[in-house]
PyMOL Python script that loads the backbone (N, CA, C, O; Angstrom):
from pymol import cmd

cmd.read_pdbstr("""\
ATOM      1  N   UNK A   1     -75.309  -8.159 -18.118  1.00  0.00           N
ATOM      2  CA  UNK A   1     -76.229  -7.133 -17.675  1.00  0.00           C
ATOM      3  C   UNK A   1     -75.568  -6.331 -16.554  1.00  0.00           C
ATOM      4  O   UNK A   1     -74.911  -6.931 -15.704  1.00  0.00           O
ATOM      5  N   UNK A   2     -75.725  -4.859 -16.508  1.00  0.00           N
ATOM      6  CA  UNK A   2     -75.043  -4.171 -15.662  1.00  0.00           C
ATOM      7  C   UNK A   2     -75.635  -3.482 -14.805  1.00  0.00           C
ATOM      8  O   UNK A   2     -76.288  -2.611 -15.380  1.00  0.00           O
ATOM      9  N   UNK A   3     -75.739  -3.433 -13.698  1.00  0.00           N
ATOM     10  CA  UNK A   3     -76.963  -3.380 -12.547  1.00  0.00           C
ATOM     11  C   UNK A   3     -75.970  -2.447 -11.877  1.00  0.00           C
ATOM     12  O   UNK A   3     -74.766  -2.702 -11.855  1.00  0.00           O
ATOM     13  N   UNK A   4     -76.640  -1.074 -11.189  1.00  0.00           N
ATOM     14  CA  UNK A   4     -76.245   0.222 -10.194  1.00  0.00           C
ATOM     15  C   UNK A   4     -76.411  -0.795  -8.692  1.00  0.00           C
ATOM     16  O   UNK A   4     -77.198  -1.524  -8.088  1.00  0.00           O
ATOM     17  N   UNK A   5     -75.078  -0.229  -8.650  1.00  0.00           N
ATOM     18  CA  UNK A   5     -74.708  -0.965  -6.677  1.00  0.00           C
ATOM     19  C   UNK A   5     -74.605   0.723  -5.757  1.00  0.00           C
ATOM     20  O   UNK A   5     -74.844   0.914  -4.565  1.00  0.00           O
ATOM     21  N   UNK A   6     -74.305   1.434  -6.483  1.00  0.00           N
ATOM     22  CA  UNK A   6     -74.269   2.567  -5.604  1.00  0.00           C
ATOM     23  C   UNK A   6     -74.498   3.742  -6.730  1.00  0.00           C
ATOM     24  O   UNK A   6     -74.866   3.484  -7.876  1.00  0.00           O
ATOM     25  N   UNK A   7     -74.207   5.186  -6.206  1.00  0.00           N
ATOM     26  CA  UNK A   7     -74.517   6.540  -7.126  1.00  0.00           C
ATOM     27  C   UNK A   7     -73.818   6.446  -8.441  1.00  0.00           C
ATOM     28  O   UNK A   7     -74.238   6.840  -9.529  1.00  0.00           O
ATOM     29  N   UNK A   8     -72.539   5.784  -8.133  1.00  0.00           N
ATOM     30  CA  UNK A   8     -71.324   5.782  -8.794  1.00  0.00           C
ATOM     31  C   UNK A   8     -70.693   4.188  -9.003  1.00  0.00           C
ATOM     32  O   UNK A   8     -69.644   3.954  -9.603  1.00  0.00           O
ATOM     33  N   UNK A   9     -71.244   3.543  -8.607  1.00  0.00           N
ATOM     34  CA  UNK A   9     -70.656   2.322  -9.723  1.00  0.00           C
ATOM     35  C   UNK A   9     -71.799   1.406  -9.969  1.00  0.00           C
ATOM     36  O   UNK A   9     -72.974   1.741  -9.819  1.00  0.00           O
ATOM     37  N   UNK A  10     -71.308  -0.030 -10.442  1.00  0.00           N
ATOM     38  CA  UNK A  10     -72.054  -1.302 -10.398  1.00  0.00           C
ATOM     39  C   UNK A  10     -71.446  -2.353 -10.486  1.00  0.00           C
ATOM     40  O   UNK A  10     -70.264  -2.448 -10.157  1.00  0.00           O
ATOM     41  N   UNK A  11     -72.146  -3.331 -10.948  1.00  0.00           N
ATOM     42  CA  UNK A  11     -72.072  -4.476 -11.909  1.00  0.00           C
ATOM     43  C   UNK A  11     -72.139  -5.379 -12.803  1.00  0.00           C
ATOM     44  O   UNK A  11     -73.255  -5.614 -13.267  1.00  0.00           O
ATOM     45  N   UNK A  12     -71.131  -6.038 -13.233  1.00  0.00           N
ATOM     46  CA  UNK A  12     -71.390  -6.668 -14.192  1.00  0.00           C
ATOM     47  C   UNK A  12     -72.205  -8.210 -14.288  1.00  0.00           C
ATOM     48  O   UNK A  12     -71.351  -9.074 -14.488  1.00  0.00           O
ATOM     49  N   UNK A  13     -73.297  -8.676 -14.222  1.00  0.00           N
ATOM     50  CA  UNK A  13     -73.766 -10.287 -13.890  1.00  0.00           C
ATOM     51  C   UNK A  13     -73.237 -10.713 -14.626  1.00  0.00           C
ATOM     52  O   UNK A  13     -72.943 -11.893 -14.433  1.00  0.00           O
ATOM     53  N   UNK A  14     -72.853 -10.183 -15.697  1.00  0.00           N
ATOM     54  CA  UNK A  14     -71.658 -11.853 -16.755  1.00  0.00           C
ATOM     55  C   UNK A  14     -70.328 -11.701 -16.431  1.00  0.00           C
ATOM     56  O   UNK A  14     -69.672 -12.700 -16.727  1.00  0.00           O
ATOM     57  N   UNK A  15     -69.456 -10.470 -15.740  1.00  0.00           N
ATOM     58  CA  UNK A  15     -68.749 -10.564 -15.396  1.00  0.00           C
ATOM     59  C   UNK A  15     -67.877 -11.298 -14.274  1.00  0.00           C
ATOM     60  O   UNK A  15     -68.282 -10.984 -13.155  1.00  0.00           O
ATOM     61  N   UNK A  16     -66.782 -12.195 -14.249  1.00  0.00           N
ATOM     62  CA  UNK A  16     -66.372 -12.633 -13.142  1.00  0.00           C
ATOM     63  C   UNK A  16     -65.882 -11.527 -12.110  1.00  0.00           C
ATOM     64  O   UNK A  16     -65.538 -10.346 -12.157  1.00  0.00           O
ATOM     65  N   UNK A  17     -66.053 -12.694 -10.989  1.00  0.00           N
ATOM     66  CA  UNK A  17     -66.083 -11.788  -9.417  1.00  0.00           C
ATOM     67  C   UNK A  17     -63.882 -12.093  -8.844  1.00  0.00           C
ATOM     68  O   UNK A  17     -63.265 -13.106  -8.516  1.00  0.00           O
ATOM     69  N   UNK A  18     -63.561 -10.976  -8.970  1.00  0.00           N
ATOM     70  CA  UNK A  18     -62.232 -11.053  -8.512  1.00  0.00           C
ATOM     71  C   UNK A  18     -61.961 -10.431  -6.862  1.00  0.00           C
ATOM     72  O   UNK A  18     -62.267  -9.255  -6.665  1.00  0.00           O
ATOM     73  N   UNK A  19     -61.507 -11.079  -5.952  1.00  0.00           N
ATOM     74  CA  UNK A  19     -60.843 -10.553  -4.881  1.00  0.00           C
ATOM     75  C   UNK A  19     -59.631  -9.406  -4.835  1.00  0.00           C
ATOM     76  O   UNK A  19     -58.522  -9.444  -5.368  1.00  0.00           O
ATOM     77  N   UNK A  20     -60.417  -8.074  -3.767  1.00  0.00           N
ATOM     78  CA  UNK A  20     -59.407  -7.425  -4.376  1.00  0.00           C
ATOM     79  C   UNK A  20     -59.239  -6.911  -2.609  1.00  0.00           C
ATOM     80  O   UNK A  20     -60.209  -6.844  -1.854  1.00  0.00           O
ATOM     81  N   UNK A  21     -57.718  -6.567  -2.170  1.00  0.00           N
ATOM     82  CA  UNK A  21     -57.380  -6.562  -1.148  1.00  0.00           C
ATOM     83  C   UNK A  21     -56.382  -4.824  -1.011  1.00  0.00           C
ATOM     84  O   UNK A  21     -55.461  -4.415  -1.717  1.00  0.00           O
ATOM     85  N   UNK A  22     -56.800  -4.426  -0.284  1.00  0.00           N
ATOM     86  CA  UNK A  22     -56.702  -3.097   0.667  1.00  0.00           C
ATOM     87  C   UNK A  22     -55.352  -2.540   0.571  1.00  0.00           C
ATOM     88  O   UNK A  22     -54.720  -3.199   1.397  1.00  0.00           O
ATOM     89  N   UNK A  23     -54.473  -1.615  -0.024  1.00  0.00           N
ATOM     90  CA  UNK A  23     -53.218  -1.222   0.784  1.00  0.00           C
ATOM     91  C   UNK A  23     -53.223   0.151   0.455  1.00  0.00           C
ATOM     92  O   UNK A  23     -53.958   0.691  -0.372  1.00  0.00           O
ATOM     93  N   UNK A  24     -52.326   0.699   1.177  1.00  0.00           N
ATOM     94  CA  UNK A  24     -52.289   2.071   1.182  1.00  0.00           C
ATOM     95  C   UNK A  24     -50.768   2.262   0.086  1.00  0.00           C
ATOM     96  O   UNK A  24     -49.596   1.971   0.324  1.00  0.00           O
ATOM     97  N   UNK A  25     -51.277   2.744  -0.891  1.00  0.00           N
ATOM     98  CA  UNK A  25     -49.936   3.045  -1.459  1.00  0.00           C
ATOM     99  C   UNK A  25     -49.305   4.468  -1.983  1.00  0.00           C
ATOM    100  O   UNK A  25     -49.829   4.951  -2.986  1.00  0.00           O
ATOM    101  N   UNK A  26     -48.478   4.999  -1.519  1.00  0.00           N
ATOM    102  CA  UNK A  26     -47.825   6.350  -1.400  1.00  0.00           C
ATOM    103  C   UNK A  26     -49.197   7.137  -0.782  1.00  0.00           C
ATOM    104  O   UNK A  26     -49.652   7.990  -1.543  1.00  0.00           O
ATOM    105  N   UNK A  27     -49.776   6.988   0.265  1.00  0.00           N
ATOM    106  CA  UNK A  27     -50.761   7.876   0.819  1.00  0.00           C
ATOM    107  C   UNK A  27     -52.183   7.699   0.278  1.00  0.00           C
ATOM    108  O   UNK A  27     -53.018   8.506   0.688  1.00  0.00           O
ATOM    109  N   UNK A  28     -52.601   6.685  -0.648  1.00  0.00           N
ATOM    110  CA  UNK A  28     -53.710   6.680  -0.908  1.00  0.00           C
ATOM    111  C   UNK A  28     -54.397   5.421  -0.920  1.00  0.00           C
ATOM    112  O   UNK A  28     -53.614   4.566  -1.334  1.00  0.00           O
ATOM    113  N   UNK A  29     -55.573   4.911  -0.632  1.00  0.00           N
ATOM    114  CA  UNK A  29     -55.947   3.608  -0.445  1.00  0.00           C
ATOM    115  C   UNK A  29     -56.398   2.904  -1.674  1.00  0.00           C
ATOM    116  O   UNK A  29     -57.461   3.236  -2.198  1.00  0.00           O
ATOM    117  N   UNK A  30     -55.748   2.064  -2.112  1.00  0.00           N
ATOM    118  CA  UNK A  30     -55.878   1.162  -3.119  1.00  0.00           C
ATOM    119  C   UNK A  30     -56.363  -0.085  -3.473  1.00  0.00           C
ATOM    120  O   UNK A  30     -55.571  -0.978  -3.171  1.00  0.00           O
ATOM    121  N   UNK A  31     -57.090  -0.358  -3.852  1.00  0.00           N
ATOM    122  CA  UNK A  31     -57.623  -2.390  -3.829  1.00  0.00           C
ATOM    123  C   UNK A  31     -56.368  -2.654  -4.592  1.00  0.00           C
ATOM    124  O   UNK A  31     -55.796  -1.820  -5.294  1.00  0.00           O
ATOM    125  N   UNK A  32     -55.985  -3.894  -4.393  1.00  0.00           N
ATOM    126  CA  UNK A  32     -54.611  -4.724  -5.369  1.00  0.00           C
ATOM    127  C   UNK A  32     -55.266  -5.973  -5.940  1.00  0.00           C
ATOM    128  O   UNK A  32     -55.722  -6.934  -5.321  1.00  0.00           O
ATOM    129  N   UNK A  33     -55.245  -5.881  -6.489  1.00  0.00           N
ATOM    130  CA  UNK A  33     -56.101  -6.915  -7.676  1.00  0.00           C
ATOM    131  C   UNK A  33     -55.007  -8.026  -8.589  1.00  0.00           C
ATOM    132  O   UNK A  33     -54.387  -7.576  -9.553  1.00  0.00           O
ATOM    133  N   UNK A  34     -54.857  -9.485  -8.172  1.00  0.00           N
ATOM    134  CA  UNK A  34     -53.889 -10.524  -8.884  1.00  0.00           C
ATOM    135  C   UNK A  34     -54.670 -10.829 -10.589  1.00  0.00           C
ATOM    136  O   UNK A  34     -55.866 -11.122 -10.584  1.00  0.00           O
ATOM    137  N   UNK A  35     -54.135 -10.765 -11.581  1.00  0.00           N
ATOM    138  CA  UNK A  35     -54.430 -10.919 -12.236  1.00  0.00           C
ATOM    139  C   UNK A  35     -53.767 -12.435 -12.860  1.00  0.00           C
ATOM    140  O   UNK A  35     -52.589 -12.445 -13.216  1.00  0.00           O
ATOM    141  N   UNK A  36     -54.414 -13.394 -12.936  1.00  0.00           N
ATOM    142  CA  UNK A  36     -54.041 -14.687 -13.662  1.00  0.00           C
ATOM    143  C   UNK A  36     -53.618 -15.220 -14.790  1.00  0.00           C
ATOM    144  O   UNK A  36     -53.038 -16.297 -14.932  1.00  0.00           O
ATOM    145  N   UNK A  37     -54.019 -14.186 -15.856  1.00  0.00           N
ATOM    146  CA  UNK A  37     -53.977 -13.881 -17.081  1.00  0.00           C
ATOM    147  C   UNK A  37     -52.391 -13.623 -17.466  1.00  0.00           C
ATOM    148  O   UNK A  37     -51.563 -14.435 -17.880  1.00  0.00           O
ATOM    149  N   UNK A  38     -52.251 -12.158 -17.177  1.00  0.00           N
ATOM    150  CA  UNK A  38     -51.001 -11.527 -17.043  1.00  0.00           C
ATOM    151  C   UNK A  38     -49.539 -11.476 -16.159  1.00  0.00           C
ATOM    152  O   UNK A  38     -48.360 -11.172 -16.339  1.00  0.00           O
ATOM    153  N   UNK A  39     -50.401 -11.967 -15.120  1.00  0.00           N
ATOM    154  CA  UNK A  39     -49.586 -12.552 -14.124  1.00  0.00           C
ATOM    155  C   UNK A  39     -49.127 -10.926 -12.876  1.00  0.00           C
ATOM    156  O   UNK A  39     -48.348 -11.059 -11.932  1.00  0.00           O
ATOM    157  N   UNK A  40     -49.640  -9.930 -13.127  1.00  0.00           N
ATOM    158  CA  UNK A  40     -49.048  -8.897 -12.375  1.00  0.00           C
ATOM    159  C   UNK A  40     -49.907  -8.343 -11.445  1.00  0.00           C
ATOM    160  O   UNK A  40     -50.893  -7.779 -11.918  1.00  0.00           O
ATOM    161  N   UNK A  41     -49.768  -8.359 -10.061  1.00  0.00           N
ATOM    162  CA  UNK A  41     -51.060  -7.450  -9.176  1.00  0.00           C
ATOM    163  C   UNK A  41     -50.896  -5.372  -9.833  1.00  0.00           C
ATOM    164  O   UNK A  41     -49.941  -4.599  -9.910  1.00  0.00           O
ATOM    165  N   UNK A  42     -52.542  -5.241 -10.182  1.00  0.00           N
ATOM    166  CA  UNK A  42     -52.819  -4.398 -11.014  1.00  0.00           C
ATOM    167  C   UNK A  42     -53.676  -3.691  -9.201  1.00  0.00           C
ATOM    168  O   UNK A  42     -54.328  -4.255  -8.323  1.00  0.00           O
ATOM    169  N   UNK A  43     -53.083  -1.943  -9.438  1.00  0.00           N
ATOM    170  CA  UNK A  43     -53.936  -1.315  -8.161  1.00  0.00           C
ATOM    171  C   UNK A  43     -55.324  -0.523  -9.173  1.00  0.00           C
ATOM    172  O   UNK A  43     -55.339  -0.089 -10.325  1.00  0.00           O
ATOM    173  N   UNK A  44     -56.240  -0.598  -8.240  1.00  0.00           N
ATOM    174  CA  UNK A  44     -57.603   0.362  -8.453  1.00  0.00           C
ATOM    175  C   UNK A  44     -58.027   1.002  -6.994  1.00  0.00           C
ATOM    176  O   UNK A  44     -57.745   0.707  -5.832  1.00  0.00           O
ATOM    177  N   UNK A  45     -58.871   2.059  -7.634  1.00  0.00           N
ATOM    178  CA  UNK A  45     -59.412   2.611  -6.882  1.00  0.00           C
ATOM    179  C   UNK A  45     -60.394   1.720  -5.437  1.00  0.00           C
ATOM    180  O   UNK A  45     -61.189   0.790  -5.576  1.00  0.00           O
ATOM    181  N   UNK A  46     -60.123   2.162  -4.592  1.00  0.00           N
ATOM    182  CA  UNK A  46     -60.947   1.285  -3.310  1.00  0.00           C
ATOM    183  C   UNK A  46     -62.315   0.946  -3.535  1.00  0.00           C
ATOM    184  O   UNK A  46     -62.627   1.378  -2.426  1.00  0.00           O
ATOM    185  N   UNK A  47     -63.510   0.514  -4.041  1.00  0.00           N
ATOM    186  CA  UNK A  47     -64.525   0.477  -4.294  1.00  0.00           C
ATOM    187  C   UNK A  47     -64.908  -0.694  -5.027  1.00  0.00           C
ATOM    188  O   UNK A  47     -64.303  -1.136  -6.004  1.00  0.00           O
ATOM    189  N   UNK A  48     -66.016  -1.207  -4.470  1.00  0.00           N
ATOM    190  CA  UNK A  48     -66.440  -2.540  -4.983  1.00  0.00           C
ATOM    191  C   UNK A  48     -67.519  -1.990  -6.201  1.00  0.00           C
ATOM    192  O   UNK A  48     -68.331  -1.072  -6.085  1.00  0.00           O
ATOM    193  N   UNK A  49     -67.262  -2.855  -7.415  1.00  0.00           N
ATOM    194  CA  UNK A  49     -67.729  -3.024  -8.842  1.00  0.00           C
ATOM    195  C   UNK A  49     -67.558  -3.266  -9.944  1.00  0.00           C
ATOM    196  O   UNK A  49     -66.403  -3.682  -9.860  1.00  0.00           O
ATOM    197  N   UNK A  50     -67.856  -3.353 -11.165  1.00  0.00           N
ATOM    198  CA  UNK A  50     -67.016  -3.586 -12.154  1.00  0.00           C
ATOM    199  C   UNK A  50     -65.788  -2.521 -12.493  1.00  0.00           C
ATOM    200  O   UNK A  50     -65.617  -1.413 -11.983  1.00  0.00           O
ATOM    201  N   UNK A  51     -64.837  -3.302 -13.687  1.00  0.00           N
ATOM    202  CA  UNK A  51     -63.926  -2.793 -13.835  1.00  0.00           C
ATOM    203  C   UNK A  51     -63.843  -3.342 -15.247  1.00  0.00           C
ATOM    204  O   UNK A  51     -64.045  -4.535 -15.476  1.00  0.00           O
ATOM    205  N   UNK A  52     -63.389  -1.999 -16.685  1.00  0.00           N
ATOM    206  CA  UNK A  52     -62.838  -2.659 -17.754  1.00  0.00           C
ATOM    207  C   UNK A  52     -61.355  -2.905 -17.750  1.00  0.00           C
ATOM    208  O   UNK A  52     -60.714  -2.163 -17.006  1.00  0.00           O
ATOM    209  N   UNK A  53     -60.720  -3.756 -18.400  1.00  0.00           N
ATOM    210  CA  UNK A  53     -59.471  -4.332 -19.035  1.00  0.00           C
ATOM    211  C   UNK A  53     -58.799  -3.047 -19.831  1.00  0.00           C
ATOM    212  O   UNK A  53     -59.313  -2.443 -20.772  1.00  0.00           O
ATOM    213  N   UNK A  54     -57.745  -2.831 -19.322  1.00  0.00           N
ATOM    214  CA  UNK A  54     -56.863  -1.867 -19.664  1.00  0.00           C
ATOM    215  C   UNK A  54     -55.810  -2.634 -20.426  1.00  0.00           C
ATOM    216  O   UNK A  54     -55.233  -1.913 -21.239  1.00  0.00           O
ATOM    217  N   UNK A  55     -55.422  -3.793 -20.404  1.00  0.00           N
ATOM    218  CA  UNK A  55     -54.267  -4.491 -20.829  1.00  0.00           C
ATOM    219  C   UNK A  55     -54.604  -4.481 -22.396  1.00  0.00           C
ATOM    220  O   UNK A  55     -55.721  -4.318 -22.888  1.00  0.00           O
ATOM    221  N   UNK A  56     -53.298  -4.706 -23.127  1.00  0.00           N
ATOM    222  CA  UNK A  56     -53.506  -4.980 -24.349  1.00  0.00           C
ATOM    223  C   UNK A  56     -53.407  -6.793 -24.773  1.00  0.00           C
ATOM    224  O   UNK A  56     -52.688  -7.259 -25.656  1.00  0.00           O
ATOM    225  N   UNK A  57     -54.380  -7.609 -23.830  1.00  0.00           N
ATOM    226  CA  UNK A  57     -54.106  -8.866 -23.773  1.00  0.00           C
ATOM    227  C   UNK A  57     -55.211  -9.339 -23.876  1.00  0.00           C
ATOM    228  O   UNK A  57     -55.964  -9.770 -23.004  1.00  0.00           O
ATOM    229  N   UNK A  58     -55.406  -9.218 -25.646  1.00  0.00           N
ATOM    230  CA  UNK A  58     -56.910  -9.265 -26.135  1.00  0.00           C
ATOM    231  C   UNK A  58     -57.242 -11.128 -25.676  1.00  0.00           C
ATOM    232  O   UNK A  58     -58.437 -11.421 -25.728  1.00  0.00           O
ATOM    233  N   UNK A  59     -56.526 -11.987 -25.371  1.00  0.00           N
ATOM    234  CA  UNK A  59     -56.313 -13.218 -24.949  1.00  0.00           C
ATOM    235  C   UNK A  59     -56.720 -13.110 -23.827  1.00  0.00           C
ATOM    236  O   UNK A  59     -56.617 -14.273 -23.438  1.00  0.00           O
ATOM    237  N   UNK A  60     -57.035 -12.662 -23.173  1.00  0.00           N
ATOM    238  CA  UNK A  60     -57.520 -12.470 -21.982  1.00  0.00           C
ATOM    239  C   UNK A  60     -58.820 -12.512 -22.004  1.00  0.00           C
ATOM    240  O   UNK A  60     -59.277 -11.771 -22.874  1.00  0.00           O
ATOM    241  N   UNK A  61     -60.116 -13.449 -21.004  1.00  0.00           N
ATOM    242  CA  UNK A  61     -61.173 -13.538 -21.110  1.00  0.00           C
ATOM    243  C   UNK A  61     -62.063 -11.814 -20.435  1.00  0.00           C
ATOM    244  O   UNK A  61     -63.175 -11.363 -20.712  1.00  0.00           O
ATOM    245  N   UNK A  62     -61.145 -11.352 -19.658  1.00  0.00           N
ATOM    246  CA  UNK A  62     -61.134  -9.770 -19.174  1.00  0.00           C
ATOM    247  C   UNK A  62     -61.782  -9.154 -20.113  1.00  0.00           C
ATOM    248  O   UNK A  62     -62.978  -8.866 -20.059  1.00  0.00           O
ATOM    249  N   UNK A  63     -61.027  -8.915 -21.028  1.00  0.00           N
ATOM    250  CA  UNK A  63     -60.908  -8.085 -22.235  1.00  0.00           C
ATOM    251  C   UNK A  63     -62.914  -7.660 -23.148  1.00  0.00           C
ATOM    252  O   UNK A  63     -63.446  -6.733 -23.760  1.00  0.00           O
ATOM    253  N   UNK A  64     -63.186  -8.685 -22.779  1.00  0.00           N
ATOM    254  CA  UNK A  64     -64.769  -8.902 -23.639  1.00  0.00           C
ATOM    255  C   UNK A  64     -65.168  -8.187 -22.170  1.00  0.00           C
ATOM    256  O   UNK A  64     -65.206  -6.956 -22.194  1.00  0.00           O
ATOM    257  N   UNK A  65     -65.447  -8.805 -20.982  1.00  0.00           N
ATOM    258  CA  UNK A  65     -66.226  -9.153 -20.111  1.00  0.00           C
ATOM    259  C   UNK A  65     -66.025  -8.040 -18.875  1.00  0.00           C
ATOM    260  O   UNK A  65     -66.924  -7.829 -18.061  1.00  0.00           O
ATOM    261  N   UNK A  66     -64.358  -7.156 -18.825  1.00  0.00           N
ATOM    262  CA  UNK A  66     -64.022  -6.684 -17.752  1.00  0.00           C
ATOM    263  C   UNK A  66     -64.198  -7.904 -16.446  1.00  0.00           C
ATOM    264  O   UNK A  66     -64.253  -9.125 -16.589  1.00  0.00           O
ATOM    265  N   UNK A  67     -64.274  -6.948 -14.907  1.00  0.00           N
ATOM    266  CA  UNK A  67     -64.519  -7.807 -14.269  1.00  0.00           C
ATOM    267  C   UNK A  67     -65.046  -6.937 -12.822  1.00  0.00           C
ATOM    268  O   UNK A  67     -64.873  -5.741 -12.586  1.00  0.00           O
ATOM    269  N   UNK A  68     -65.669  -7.865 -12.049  1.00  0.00           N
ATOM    270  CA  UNK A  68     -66.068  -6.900 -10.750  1.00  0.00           C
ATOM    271  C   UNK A  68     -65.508  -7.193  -9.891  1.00  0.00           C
ATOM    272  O   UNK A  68     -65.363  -8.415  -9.897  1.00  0.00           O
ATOM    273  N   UNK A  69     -64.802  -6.467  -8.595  1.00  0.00           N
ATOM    274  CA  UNK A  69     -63.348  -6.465  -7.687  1.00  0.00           C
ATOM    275  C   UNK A  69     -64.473  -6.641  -6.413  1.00  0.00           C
ATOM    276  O   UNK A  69     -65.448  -5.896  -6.315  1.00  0.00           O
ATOM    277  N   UNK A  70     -64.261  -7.440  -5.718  1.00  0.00           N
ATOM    278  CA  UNK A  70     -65.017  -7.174  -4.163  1.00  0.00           C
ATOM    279  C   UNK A  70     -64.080  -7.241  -2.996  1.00  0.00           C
ATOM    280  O   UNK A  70     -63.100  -7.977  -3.113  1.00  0.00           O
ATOM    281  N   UNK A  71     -64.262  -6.539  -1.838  1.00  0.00           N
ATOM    282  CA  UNK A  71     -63.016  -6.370  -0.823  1.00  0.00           C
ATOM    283  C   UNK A  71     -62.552  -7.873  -0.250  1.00  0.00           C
ATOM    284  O   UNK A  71     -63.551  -8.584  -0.361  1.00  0.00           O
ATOM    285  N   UNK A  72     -61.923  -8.317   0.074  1.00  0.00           N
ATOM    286  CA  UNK A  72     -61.562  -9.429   0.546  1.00  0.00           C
ATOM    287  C   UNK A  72     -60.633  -9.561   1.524  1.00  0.00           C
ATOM    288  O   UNK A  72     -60.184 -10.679   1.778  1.00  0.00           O
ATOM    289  N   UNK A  73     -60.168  -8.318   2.284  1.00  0.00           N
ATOM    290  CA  UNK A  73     -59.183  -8.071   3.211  1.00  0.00           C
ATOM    291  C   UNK A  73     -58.314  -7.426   3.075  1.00  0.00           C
ATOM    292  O   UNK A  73     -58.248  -6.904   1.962  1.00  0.00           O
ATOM    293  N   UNK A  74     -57.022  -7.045   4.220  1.00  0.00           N
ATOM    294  CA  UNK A  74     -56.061  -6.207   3.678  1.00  0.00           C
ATOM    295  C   UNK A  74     -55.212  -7.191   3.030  1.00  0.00           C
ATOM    296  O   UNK A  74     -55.289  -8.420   3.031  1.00  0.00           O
ATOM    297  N   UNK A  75     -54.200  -6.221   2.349  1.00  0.00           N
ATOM    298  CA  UNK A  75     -53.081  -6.563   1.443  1.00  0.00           C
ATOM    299  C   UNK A  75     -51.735  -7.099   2.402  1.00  0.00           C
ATOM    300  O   UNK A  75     -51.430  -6.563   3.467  1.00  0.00           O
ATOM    301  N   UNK A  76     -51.045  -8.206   1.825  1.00  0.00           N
ATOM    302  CA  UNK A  76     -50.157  -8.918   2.638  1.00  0.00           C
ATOM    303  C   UNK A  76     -48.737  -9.057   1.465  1.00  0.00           C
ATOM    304  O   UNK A  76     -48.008  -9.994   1.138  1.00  0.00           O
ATOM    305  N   UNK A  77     -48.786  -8.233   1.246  1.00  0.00           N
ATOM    306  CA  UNK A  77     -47.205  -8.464   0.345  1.00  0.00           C
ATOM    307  C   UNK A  77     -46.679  -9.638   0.551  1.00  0.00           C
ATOM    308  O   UNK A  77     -46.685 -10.552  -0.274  1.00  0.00           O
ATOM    309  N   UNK A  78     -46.106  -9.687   1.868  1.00  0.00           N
ATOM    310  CA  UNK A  78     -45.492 -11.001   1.990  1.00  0.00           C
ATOM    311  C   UNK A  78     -46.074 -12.457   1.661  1.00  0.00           C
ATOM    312  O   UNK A  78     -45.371 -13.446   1.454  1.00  0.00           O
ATOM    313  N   UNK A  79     -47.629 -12.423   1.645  1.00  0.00           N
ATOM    314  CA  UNK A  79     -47.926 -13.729   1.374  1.00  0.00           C
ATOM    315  C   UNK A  79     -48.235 -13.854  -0.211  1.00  0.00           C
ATOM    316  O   UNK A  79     -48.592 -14.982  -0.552  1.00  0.00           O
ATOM    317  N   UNK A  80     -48.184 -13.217  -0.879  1.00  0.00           N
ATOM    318  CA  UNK A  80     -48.390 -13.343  -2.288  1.00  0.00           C
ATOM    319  C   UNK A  80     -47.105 -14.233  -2.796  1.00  0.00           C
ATOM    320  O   UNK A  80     -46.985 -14.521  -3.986  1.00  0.00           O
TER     321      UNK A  80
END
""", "prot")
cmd.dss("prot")
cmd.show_as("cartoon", "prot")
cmd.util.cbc("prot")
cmd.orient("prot")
């Protein structure tokens, strides 16, 4: 079920909840999002809500379900 969080996005309640963390990349602010699946941190737009699966990794539980990104701090390159 997909429920309005703001003008412009929401969420997903069957969707899982992913941590997504802050960086500025080439001048623009980005959430960085680890993906477990694929194994690669994927950037989105700064904003907490759902998100569909862009990958072609129909194996991926993503893929049906997407997923919703919530802020979780800034981005630490080094500790990843």
């Amino acid at each position: 079920m997909k429920v309005p969080i703001s003008e412009c996005a929401m969420i997903d309640l069957d969707a899982p909840v992913l941590p997504a963390y802050e960086a500025v990349v080439k001048g623009v602010k980005r959430w960085m999002v680890w993906c477990k699946h694929c194994k690669p941190w994927h950037r989105h737009g700064a904003v907490d809500g759902h998100r569909e699966a862009h990958r072609d990794n129909q194996s991926s539980p993503y893929w049906t379900t997407g997923y919703n990104l919530v802020y979780a701090g800034e981005w630490k390159p080094e500790a990843t």
